[in-house]
C-alpha positions in Angstrom: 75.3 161.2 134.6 76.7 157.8 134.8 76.0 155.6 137.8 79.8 154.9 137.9 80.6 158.2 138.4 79.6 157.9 142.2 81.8 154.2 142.4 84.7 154.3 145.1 86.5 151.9 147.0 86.1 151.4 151.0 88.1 149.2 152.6 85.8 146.5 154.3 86.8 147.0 157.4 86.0 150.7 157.6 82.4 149.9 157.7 81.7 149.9 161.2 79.9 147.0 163.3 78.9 148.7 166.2 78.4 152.3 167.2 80.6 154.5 169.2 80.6 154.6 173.0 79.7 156.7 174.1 77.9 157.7 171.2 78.8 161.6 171.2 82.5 160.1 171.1 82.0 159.5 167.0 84.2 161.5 164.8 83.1 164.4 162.7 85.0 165.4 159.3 84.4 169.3 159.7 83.7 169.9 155.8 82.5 173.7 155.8 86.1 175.6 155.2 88.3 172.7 154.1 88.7 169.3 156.3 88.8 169.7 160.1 88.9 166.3 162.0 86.6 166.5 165.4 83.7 164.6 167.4 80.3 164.6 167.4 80.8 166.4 170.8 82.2 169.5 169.0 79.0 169.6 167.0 77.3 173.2 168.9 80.9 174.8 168.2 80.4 174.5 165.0 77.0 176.3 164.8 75.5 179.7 165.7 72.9 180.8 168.4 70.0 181.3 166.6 70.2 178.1 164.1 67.8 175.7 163.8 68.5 171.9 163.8 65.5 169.7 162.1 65.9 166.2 163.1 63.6 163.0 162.0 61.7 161.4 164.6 60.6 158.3 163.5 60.9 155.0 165.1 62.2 151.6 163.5 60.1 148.9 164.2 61.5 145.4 164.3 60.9 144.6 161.1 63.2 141.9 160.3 61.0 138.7 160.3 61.9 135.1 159.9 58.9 132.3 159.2 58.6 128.9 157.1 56.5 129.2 153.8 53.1 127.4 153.9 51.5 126.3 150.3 48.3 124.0 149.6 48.9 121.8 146.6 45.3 120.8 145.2 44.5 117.3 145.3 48.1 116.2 146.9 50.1 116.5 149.8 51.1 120.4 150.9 54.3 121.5 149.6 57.3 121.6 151.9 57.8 124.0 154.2 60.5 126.7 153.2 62.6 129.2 155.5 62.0 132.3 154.2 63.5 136.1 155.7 61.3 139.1 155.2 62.2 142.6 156.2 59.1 145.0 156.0 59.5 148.1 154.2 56.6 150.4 153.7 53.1 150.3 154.8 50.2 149.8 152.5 47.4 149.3 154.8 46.3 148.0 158.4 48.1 145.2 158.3 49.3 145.2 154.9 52.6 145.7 153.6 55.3 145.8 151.4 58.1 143.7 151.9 61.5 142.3 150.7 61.8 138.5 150.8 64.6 135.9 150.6 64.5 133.5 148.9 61.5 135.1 146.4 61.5 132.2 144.2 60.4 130.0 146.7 57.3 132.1 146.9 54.0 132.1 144.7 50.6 134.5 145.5 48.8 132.9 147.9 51.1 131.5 149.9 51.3 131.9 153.6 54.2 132.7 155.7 53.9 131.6 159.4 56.2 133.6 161.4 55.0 132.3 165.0 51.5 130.4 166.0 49.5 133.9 166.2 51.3 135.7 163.1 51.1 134.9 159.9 50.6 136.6 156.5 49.3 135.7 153.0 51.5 136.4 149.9 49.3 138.9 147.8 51.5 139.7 145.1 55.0 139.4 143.8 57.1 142.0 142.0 60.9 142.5 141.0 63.9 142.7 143.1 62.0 140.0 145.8 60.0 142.5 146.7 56.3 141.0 147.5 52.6 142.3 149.0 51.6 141.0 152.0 48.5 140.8 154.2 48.8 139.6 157.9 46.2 138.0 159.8 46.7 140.8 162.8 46.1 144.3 162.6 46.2 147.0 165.2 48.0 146.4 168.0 47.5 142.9 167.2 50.0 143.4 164.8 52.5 145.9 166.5 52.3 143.0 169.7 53.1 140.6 167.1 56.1 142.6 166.0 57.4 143.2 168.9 57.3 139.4 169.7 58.8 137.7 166.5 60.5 140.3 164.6 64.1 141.8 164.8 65.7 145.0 164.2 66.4 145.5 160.3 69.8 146.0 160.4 71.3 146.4 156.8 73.1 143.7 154.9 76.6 145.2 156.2 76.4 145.2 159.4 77.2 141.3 160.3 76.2 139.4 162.9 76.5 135.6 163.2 72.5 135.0 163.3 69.9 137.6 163.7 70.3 141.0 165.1 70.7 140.6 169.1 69.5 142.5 172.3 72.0 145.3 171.9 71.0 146.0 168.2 67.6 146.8 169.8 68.6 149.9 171.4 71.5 150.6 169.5 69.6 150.8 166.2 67.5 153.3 167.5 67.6 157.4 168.0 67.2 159.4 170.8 64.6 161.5 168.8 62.2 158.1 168.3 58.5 158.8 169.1 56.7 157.9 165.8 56.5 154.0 164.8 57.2 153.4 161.4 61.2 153.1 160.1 62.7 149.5 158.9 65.7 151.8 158.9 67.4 153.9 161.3 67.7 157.8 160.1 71.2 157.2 161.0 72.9 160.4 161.5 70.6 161.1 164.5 72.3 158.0 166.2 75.2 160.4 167.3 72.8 162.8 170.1 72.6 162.0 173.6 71.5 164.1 176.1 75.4 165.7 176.3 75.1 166.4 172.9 71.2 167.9 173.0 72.5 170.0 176.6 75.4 171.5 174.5 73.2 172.4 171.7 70.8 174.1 173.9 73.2 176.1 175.8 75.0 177.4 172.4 71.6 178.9 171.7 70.9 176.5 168.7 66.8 175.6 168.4 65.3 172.2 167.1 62.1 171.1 165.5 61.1 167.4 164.3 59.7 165.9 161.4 58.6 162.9 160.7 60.0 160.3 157.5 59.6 156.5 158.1 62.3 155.6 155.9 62.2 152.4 154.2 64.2 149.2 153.4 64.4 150.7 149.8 67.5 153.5 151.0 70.1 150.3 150.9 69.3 149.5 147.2 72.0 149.8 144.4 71.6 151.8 141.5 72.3 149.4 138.9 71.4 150.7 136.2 74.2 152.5 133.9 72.4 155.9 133.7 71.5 157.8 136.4 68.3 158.9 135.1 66.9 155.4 135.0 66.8 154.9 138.0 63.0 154.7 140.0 63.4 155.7 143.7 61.5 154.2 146.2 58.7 156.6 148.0 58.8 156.7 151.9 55.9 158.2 154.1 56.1 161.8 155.7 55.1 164.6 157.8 56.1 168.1 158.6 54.1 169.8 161.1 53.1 173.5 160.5 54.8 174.1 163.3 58.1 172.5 162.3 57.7 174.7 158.8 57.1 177.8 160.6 60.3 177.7 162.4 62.0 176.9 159.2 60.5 180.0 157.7 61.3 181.7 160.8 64.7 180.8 161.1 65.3 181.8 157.3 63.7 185.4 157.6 66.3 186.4 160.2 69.0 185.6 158.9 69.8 181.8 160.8 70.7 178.6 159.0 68.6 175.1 159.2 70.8 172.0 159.8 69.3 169.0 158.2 70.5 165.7 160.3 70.6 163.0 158.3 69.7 162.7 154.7 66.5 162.0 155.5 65.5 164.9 157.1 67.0 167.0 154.1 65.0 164.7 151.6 61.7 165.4 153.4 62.5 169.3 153.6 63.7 169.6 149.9 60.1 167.7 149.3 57.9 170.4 151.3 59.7 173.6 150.3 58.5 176.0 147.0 60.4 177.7 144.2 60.5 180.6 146.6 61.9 178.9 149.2 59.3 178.8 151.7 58.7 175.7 153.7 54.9 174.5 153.8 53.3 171.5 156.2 53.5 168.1 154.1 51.9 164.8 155.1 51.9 161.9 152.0 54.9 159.8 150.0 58.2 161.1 149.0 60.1 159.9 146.5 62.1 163.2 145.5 65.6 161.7 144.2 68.6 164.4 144.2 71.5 164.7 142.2 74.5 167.1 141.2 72.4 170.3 139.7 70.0 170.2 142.1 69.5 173.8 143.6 68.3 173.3 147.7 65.7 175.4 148.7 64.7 174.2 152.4 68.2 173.3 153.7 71.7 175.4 154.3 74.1 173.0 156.6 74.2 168.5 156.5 75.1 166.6 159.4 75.2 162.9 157.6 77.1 159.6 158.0 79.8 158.4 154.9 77.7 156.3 152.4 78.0 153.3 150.2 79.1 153.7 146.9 77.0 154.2 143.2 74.1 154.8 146.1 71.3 157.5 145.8 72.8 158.9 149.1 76.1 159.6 147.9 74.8 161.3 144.5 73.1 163.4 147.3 75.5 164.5 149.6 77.8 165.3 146.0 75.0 167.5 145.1 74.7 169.1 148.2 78.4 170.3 149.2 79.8 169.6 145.1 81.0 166.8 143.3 85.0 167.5 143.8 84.4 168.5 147.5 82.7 165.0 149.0 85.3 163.3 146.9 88.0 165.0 148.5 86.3 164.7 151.9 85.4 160.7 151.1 89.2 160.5 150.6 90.5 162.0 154.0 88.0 159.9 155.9 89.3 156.8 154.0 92.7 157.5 154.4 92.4 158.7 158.6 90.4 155.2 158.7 86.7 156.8 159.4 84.3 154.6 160.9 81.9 154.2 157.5 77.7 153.6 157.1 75.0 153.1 159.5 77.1 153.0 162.4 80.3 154.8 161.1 81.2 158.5 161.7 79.6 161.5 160.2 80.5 165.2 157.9 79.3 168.5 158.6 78.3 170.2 155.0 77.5 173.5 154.3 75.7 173.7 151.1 77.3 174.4 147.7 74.4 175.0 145.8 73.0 177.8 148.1 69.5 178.0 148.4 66.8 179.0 146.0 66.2 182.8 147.2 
């Protein structure tokens, strides 16, 4: 498969700058038996008592940091100080981790980057793409007060603001499901609930159960490479609970479907599930990477937000409902002017594939 195979264009200002208020008020592109327009408030209609909705629990820290670059030249002044933007991406260690940095060049190992008086971190290692190893002088809750105090939410290059992501970000950027620290992105699709939503749910007889994926920076990266099979996926951190997998099971054995929310949630599933197609408890990295062929074995129905183009998101949610039917669907939201991305609108799939028996 070529990488421009999944290219389309989006009008610029489709992608969406601020969520929907209230949030339940989103629209939903009904994708299970043609193309139904609705909301996000028409979601329990659209499933049956006895389903069971796994959503993704995890947090997103403010990991959007901005500091000046600090470098001792030997037997000379120090060099000058440099501006430099990191957004944190996956953990490594107490207090270490992996980050994205702008402008990389300016940065060599063993450089510091002081990001306020009390927090700074040492430049252990650079690789490609700016991405670079660092080790911060806090740990603990040292480190998570220090966050809290200098960094910002990570919103994605698309979403524009005139400086750095403000107040409203904060909450905006976050789910109702948060509990577990951990995300430098939001598992988007799970923005949509509010208590309305959850009440509704509830009533209709549909059950729930969380898991936890910290999804990283790496989920807005570009395929660029010309085939797909090139391409090295990032690896994110998660855990499904025995309990979580037990209700998957459950759910399975009599006859119910499981709704993934968000593609995380169905990439952490798909990771945890067996030839067979029983769900087991999981707890490591992820990197699984989906494309068209791909036959599901954990996950029946998708509730996901519209994604960028040639992205490893969009190869998903072709593989998941078929190639010719998220095209078709991609269309009709451009053409009713969906709300696109992070904060944009979302689809209801069924899966094409059908699961692994």
């Amino acid at each position: 498969m070529k990488t421009a195979d999944f290219d389309f264009n989006l009008p610029r200002e489709l992608i969406a700058q601020r969520p929907a208020v209230p949030r339940e008020s989103a629209r939903l592109l009904d994708v299970q038996d043609g193309l139904t327009d609705r909301r996000i408030s028409d979601l329990a209609d659209l499933l049956r008592p006895g389903d069971l909705m796994v959503f993704n629990d995890t947090r997103v820290i403010p990991a959007l940091l901005s500091g000046v670059r600090v470098r001792d030249v030997a037997g000379s002044l120090a060099a000058p100080e440099r501006k430099i933007s990191v957004t944190l991406h996956k953990r490594d260690g107490d207090g270490v981790w992996r980050a994205f940095a702008k402008p990389a060049r300016r940065l060599e190992v063993g450089d510091q980057i002081v990001f306020g008086d009390d927090f700074t971190a040492d430049v252990m290692e650079k690789h490609e793409m700016g991405e670079i190893l660092l080790r911060f002088a806090a740990t603990g809750v040292d480190f998570h007060d220090g966050l809290r105090r200098y960094g910002r939410a990570p919103l994605p290059p698309y979403i524009k603001r005139p400086e750095l992501p403000d107040a409203k970000d904060q909450n905006d950027y976050q789910t109702l499901f948060a509990a577990h620290d951990g995300a430098v992105a939001a598992p988007t699709a799970g923005l949509h609930f509010t208590p309305v939503v959850m009440e509704a749910l509830a009533a209709r007889g549909v059950l729930s159960a969380p898991l936890t994926l910290h999804v990283g920076a790496g989920t807005f990266l570009p395929v660029t490479v010309d085939d797909v099979a090139d391409h090295k996926m990032h690896a994110e951190i998660g855990e499904i609970s025995a309990a979580t997998a037990d209700a998957v099971n459950a759910t399975h054995a009599r006859g119910g479907r499981v709704l993934a929310v968000g593609t995380t949630s169905l990439r952490l599933l798909e990771s945890a599930v067996d030839e067979g197609g029983m769900l087991h408890p999981f707890a490591g990295d992820t990197s699984i990477f989906i494309t068209p062929g791909y036959r599901f074995g954990a996950v029946d129905m998708l509730l996901t937000n519209f994604h960028l183009p040639r992205s490893t998101l969009f190869m998903l949610v072709s593989a998941f409902a078929g190639t010719d039917a998220i095209r078709t669907a991609y269309d009709h939201a451009i053409a009713q002017r969906y709300r696109f991305y992070s904060y944009g609108d979302a689809m209801l799939l069924n899966c094409a594939n059908g699961r692994a028996p």
